[in-house]
TORMI-157095 format. One record per atom (N, C-alpha, C, O): x, y, z. Coordinates in pm, whole numbers, padded with zeros to 5 digits, always signed. Each point is the difference from the previous one (the first is absolute). Example, Ala and Ser with C-alpha at 12.3 -4.5 7.8 and 13.67 -1.06 7.14 Angstrom:
TORMI-157095
+01319-00569+00780;-00089+00119+00000;+00090+00120+00000;+00104-00002+00066;-00139+00107-00138;+00082+00119+00006;-00077+00109+00073;+00051+00111+00017;
end
This chain:
TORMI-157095
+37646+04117-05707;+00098+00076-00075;+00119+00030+00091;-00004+00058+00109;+00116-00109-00174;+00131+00016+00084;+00031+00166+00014;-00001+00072-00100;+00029-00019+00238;+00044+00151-00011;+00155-00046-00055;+00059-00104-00028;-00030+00273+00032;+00129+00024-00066;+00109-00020+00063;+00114+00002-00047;-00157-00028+00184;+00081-00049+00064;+00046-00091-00016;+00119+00023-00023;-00140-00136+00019;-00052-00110-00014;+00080-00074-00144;+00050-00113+00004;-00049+00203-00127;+00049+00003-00120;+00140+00044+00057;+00085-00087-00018;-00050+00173+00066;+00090+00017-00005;+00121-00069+00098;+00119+00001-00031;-00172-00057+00149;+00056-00076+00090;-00007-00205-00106;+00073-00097+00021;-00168+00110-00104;+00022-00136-00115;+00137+00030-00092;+00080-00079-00051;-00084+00201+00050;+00120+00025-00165;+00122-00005+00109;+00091-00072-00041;-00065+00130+00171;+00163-00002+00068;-00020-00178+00019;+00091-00072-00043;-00162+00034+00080;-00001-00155+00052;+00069-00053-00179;+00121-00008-00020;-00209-00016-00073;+00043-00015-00115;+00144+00031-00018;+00078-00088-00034;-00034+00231+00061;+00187+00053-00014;+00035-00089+00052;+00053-00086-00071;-00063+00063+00215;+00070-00107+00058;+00054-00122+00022;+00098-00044+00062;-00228-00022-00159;+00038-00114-00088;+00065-00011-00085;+00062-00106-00004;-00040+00210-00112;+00055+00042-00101;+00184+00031+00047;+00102-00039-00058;-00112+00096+00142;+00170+00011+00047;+00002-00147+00060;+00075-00080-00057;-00124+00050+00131;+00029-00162+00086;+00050-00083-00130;+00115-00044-00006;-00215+00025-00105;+00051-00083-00099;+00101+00075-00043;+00097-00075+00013;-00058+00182-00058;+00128+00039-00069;+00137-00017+00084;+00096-00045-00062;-00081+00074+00188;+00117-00059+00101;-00018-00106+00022;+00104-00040+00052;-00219-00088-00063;+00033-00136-00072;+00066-00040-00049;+00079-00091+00027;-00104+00184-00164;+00031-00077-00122;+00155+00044-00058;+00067-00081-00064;-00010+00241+00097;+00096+00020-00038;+00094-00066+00125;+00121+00016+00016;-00194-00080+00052;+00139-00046+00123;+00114+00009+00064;+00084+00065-00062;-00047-00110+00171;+00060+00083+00149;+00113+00086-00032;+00036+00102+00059;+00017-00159-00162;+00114+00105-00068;-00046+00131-00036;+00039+00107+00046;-00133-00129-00139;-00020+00156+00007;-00145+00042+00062;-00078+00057-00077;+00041-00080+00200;-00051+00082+00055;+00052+00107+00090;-00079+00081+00049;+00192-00076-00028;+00024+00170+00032;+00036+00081-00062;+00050+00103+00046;-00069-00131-00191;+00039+00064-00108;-00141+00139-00013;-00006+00111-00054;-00077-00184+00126;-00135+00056-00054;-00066+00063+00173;+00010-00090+00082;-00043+00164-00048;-00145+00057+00097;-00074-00005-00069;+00009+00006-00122;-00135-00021+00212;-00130+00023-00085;-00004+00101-00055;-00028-00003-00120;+00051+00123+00181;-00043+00127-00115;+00056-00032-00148;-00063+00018-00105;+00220-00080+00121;+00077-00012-00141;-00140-00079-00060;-00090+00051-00067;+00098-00152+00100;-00102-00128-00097;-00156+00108-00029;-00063-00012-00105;+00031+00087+00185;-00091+00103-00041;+00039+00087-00126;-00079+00007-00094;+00190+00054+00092;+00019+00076-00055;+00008-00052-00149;-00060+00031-00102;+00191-00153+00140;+00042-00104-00154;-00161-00019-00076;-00022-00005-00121;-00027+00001+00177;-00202-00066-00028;-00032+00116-00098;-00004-00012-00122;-00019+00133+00198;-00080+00117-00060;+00109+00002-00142;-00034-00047-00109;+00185+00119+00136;+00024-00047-00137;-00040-00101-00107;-00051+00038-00105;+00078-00185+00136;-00008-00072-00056;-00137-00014-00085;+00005-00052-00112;-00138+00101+00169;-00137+00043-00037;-00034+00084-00066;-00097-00008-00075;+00219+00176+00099;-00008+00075-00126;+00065-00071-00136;-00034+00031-00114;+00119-00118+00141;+00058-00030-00147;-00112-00085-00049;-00049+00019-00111;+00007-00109+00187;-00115-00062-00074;-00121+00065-00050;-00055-00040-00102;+00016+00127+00161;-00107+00109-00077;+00098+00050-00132;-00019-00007-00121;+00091+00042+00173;+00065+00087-00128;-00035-00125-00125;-00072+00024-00097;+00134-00152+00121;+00060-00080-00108;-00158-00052-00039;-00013-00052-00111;-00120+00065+00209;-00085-00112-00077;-00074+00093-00129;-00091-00063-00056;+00108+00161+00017;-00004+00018-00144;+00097-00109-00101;-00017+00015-00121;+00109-00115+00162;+00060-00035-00077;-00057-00187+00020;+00072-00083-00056;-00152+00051+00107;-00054-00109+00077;-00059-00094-00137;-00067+00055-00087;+00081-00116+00085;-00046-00108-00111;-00107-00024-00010;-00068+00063+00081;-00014-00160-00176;-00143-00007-00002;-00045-00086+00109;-00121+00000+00020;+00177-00056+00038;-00021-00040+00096;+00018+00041+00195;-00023-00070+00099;+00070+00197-00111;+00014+00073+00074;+00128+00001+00040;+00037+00094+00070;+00054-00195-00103;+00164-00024+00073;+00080+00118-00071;+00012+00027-00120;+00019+00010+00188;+00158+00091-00002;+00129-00051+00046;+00012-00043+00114;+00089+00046-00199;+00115-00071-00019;+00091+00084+00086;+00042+00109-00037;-00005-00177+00182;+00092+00106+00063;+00105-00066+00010;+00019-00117+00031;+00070+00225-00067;+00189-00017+00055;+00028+00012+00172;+00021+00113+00043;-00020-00189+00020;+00002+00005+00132;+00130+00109+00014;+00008+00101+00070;+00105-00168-00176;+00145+00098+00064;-00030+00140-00018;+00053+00080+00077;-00153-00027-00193;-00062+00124-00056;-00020+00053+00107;+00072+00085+00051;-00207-00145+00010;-00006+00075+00103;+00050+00010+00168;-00017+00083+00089;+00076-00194-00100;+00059+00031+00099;+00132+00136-00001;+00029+00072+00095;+00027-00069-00227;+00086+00120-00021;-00084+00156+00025;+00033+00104+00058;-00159-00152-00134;-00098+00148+00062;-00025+00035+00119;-00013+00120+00027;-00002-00228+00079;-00048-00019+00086;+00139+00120+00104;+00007+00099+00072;+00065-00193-00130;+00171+00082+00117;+00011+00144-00091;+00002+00100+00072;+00005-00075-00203;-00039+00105-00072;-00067+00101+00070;+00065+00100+00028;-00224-00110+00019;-00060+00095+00093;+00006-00014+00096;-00076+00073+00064;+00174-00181+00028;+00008+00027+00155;+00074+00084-00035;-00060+00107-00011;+00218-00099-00027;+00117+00094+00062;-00099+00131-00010;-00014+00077+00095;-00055-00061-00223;-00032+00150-00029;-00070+00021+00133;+00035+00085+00082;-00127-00160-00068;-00082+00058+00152;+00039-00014+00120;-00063+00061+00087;+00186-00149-00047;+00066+00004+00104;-00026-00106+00103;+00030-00005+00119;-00118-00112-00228;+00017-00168+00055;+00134-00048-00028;+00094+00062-00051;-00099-00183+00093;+00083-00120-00015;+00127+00042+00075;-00001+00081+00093;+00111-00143-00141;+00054-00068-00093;-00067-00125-00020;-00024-00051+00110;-00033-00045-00244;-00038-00082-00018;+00053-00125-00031;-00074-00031-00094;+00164-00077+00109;+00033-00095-00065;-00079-00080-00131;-00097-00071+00025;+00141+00087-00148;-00068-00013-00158;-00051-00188+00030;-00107-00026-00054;+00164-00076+00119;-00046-00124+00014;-00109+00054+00056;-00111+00020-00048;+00159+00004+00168;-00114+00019+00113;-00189+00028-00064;-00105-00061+00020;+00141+00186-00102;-00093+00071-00034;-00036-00125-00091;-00108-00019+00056;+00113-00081-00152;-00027-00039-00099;-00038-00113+00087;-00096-00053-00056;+00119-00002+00148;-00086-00083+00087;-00115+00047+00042;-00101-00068-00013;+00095+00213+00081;-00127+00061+00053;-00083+00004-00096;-00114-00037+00029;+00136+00080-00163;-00073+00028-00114;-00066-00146-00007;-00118-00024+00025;+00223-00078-00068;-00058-00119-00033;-00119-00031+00129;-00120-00010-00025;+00173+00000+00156;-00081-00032+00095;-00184+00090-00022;-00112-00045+00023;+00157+00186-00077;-00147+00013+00015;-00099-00063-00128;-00123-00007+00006;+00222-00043-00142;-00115-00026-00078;-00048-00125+00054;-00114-00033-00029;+00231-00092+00155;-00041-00097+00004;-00129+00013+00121;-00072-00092+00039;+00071+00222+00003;-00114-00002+00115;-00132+00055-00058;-00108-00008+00058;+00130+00070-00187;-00152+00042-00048;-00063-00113-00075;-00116-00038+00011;+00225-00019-00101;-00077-00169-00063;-00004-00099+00115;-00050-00109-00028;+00087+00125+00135;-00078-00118+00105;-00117+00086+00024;-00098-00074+00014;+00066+00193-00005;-00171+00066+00042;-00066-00014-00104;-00120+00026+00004;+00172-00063-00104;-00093-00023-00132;-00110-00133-00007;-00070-00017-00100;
end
């Protein structure tokens, strides 16, 4: 049985992959658009909207997202909390980049 340690030193290793592919994929241009905390932060948003929205999820489980939607939410609750400034491409690459990193773990 793995300690918790153990779990939890698997899930930062996991983050790390998860940002590695996203400054991949949105590329060299805009990676200084982003620190990790930002791409942390853009995430947790981006995860409440999807909880919020999968009451609206099809019979097949897909939910129909507006990338520009949320990327407007996304800069929406930085200013309020005192992230960003965000660039709206930028963000709609990161967004895209993470659905393309959860359907490659699929």
């Amino acid at each position: 049985m793995a300690s918790i340690d153990d779990e939890i030193l698997r899930g930062a290793e996991e983050d790390a992959k998860e940002v590695a592919f996203i400054y991949n994929y949105i590329g060299s241009e805009n990676r200084d658009k982003f620190t990790e905390d930002d791409i942390y932060y853009c995430l947790d948003v981006l995860f409440e909207y999807l909880e919020k929205m999968s009451d609206k999820a099809d019979d097949d489980g897909f939910i129909d997202i507006d990338t520009e939607e949320v990327a407007k939410l996304i800069q929406k609750k930085a200013k309020k909390e005192g992230m960003g400034p965000y660039d709206p491409d930028a963000l709609m690459l990161l967004i895209d980049a993470e659905f393309e990193y959860n359907e490659n773990m699929e």
